[in-house]
C-alpha positions in Angstrom: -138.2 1.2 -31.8 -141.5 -0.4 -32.1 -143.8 -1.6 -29.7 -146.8 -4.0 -30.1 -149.1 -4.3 -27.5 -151.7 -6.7 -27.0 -154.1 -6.7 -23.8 -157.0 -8.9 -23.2 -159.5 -9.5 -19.8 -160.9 -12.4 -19.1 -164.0 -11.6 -16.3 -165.0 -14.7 -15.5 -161.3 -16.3 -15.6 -160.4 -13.1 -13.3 -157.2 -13.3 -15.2 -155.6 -10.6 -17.4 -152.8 -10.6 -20.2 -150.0 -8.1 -20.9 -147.4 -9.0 -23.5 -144.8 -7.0 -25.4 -143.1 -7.1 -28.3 -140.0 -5.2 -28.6 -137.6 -4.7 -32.5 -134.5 -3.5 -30.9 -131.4 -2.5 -33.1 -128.2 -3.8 -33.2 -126.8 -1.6 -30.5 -129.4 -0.3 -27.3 -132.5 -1.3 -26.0 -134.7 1.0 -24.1 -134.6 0.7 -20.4 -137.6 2.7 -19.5 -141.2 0.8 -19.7 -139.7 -2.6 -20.2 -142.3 -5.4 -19.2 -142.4 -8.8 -18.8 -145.1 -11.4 -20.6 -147.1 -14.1 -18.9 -150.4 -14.1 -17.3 -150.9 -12.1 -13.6 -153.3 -13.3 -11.0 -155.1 -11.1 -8.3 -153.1 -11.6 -4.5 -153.8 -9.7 -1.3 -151.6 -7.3 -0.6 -149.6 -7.8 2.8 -149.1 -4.2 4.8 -146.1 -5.5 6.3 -143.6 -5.5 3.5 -141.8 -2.1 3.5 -140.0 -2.4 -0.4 -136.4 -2.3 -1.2 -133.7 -0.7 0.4 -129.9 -0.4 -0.9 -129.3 0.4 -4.4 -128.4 -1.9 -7.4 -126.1 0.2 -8.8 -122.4 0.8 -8.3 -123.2 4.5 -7.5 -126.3 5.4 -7.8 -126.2 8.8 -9.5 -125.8 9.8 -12.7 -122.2 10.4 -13.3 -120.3 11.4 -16.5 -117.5 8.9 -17.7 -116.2 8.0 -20.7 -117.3 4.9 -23.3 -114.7 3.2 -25.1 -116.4 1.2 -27.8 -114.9 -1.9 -29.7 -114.6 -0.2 -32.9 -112.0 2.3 -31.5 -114.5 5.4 -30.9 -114.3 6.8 -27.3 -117.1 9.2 -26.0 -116.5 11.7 -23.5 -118.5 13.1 -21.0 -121.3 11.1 -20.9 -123.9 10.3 -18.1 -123.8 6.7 -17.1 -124.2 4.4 -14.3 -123.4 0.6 -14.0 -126.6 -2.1 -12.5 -124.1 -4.2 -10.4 -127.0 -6.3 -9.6 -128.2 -6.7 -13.6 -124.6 -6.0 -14.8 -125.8 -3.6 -17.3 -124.5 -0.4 -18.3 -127.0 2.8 -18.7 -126.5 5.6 -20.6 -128.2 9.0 -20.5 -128.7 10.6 -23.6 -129.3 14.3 -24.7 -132.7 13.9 -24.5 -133.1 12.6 -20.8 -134.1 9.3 -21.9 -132.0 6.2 -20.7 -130.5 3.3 -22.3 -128.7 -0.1 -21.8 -125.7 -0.2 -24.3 -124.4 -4.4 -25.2 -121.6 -5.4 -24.0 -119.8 -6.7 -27.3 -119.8 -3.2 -28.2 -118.0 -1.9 -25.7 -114.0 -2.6 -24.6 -113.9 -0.6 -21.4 -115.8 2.4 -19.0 -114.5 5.0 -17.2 -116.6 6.8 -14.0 -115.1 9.8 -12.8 -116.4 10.1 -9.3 -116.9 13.6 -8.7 -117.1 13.0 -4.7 -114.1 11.0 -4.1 -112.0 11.8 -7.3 -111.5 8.6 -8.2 -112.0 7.1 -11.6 -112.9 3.5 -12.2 -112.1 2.3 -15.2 -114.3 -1.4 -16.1 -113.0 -3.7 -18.4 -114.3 -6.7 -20.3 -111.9 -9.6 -21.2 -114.0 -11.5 -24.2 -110.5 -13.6 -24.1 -109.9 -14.7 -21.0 -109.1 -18.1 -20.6 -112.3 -19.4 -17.9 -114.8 -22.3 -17.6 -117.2 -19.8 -16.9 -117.8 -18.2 -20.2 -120.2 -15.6 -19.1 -117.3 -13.9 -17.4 -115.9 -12.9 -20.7 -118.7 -10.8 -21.0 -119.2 -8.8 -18.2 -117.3 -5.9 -17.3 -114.5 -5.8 -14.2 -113.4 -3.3 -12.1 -109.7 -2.7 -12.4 -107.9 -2.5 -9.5 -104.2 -3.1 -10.4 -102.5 -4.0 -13.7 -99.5 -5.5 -14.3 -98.1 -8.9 -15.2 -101.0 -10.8 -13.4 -103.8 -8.1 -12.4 -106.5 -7.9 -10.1 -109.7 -7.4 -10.9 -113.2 -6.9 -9.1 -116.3 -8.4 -10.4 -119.1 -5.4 -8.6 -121.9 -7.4 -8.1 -125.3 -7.3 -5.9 -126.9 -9.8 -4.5 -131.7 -9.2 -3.5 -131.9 -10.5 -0.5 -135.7 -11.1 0.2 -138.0 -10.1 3.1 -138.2 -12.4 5.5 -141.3 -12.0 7.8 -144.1 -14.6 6.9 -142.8 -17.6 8.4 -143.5 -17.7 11.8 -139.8 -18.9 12.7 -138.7 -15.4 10.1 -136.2 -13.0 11.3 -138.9 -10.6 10.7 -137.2 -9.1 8.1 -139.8 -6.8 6.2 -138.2 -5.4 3.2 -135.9 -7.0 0.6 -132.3 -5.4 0.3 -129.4 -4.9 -2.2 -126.3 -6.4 -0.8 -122.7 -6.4 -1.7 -121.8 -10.1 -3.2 -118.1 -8.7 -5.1 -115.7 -11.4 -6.3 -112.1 -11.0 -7.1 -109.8 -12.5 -9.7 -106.4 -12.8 -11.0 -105.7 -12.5 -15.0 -102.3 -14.0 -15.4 -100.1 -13.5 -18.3 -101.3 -16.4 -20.5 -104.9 -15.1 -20.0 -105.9 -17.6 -17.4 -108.7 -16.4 -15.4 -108.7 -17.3 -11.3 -111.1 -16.6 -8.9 -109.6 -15.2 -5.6 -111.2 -14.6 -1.8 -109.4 -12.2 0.7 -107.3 -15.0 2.7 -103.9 -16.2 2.6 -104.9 -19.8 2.2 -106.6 -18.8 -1.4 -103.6 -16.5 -2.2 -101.0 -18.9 -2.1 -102.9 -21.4 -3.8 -103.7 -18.9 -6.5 -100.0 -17.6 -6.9 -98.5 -20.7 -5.7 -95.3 -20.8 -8.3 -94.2 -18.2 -5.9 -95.3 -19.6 -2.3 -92.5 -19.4 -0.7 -91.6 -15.7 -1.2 -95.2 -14.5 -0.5 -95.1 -16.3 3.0 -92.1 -14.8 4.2 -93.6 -11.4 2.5 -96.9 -11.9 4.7 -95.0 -12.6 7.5 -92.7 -9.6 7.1 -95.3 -7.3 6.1 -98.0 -8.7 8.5 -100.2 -8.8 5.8 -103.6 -11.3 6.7 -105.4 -10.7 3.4 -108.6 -9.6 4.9 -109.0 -6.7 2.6 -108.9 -5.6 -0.7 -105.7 -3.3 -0.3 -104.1 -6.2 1.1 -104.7 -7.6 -2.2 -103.6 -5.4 -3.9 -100.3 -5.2 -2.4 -99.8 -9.0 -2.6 -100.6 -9.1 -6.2 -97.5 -6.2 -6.5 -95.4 -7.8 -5.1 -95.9 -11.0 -6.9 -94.8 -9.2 -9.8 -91.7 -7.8 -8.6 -90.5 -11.2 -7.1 
């Protein structure tokens, strides 16, 4: 990879330039020393702001999984973490350098979490049948396949400081929160987005209504979590 690099100061403008080139190849792009182009003013620096807290990643620690690309290869063991806020996935290579791999080259991802033992496998579904066409290209977190299947988008949401104003919450440091969305792929590749209540539910499934009502009756289910779900979405296929 090549890098150009151009840097000019202006002293009486007070003004400085930093732009970058990059020639990156058909399948990664560095992640390390990327930087953005445009033109940077001098501010004062306010004492108050504490940083970020929370974590843009899925987990935040290396972990080794397993690649599955498009072309049929699969890789084994290799050190990667998913940015839920950025949706990117990073790989570690040998040499302790990262790197974000495109998502048209890979199918799926596995992390094996060595903490919990639990592997999550992420999918992409280029041929889902959606409105929203960039989510054929990022990658879902499987959480039960069948017939119809549930999936997770992970995603993170910055939520910025909030101290300056004097009617703030005094807020003084910008934080990564949770902002995951769930959604049904149904047999004919339809695509539906669905929250944890029983009023989206039935309105997603709604060729079955009827059966599901008596099933969250019976079962007590409210659809306030993700298990609950999970066992709706079973059941639908069984009915």
């Amino acid at each position: 990879m090549k890098n150009v690099f151009l840097f000019s100061f202006c002293v009486l403008a007070g003004t400085s330039l930093f732009a970058q080139t990059n020639n990156a190849n058909n399948l990664i792009r560095d992640v390390d020393g990327r930087l953005s182009t445009g033109t940077y003013m001098t501010s004062s620096f306010d004492s108050r702001y504490e940083g970020i807290k929370g974590s843009p990643f899925f987990i935040s620690e290396w972990i080794k999984g397993q690649l599955a690309f498009v072309d049929g290869r699969i890789f084994k063991e290799v050190p990667i973490k998913y940015n839920a806020y950025s949706k990117e996935l990073l790989m570690k290579r040998p040499g302790g350098d990262s790197i974000i791999v495109f998502p048209y080259q890979i199918s799926s991802f596995v992390i094996n979490d060595p903490v919990t033992k639990a592997n999550f496998e992420f999918k992409r579904y280029p041929a889902a049948q959606t409105p929203k066409y960039d989510l054929r290209e990022v990658y879902f977190l499987t959480l039960y396949e069948g017939k119809t299947s549930l999936v997770k988008l992970v995603s993170k949401a910055l939520k910025k400081a909030d101290f300056k104003d004097p009617y703030s919450n005094n807020v003084r440091f910008d934080t990564y929160e949770d902002a995951n969305e769930y959604y049904l792929i149904k047999a004919d590749g339809s695509m539906v987005k669905v929250k944890k209540n029983k009023k989206s539910v039935l309105g997603a499934l709604s060729d079955k209504e009827e059966a599901l009502k008596a099933l969250f009756e019976h079962e007590k289910l409210e659809m306030k979590t993700e298990r609950e779900l999970v066992i709706a979405v079973a059941k639908y296929n069984a009915i």
